[in-house]
N, C-alpha and C positions, 0 to 999 in steps of 0.2 A: 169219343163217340159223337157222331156227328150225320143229318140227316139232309136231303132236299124233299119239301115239301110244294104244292101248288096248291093257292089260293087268289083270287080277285086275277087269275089271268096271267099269274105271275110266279117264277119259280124262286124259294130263299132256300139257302144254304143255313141249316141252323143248328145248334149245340146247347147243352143245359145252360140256362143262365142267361143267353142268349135277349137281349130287348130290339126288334124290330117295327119295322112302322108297315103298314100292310093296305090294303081298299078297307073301306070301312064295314064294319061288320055287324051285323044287327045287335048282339049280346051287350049287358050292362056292363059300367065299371066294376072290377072287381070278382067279376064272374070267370069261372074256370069253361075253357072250352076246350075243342079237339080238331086238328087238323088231319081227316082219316085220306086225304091225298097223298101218300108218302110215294116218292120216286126211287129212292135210293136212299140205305141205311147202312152205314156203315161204323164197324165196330174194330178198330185197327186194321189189323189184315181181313180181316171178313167184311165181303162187301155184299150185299143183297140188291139186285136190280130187280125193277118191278115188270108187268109188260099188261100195260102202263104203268102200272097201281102194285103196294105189295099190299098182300089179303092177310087182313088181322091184325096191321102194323099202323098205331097212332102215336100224336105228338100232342102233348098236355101241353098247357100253355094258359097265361091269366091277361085279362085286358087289363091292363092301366089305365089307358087314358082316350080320349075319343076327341078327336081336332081338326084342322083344316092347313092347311101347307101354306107357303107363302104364294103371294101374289104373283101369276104372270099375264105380264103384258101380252095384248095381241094387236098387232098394229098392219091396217093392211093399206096401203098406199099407189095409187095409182099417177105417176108424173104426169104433168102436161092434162092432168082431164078432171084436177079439181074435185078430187073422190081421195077423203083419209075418214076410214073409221076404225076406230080403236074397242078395244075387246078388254074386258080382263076375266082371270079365272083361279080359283083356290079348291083345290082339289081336297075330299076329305079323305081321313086318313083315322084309324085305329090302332096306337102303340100297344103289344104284348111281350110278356115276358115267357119267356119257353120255361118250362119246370121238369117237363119229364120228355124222354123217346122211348119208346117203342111198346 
């Protein structure tokens, strides 16, 4: 069994047990939340699509841990006109664990 869900802009494919990294989410470590965006839920041969959203269908799921990604460079260079400015950025990020669908 196995679901797509949308959160932070972005669409995961998820299943029980499931640990993903996602945008960062207001909720404490350790606290149980609910993903009620579900796109499509499927249970072997039965599949449910939503239009957008299916109605009444959530995904449980526990925060772990709450972090920041690595490092990227931003480098913007212009030849011949004596213009380099460099940038960096670390995106934060919220790992959870899936526990339950539907």
């Amino acid at each position: 069994m196995y679901a797509v869900i949308r959160t932070g802009g972005k669409q995961y494919r998820v299943a029980e047990g499931d640990k993903l990294r996602v945008e960062k989410l207001t909720a404490d470590e350790g606290a149980d939340i609910e993903f009620d965006q579900v796109l499509l839920l499927a249970d072997g041969d039965q599949i449910q699509v939503g239009k957008p959203f299916l109605s009444g269908q959530k995904v449980q799921a526990q925060v772990l841990e709450h972090g920041r990604g690595k490092k990227v460079n931003i480098i913007k260079f212009r030849r011949r006109k004596h213009h380099l400015k460099r940038q960096g950025h670390r995106q934060s990020y919220t790992e959870v664990r899936i526990t339950g669908i539907g």
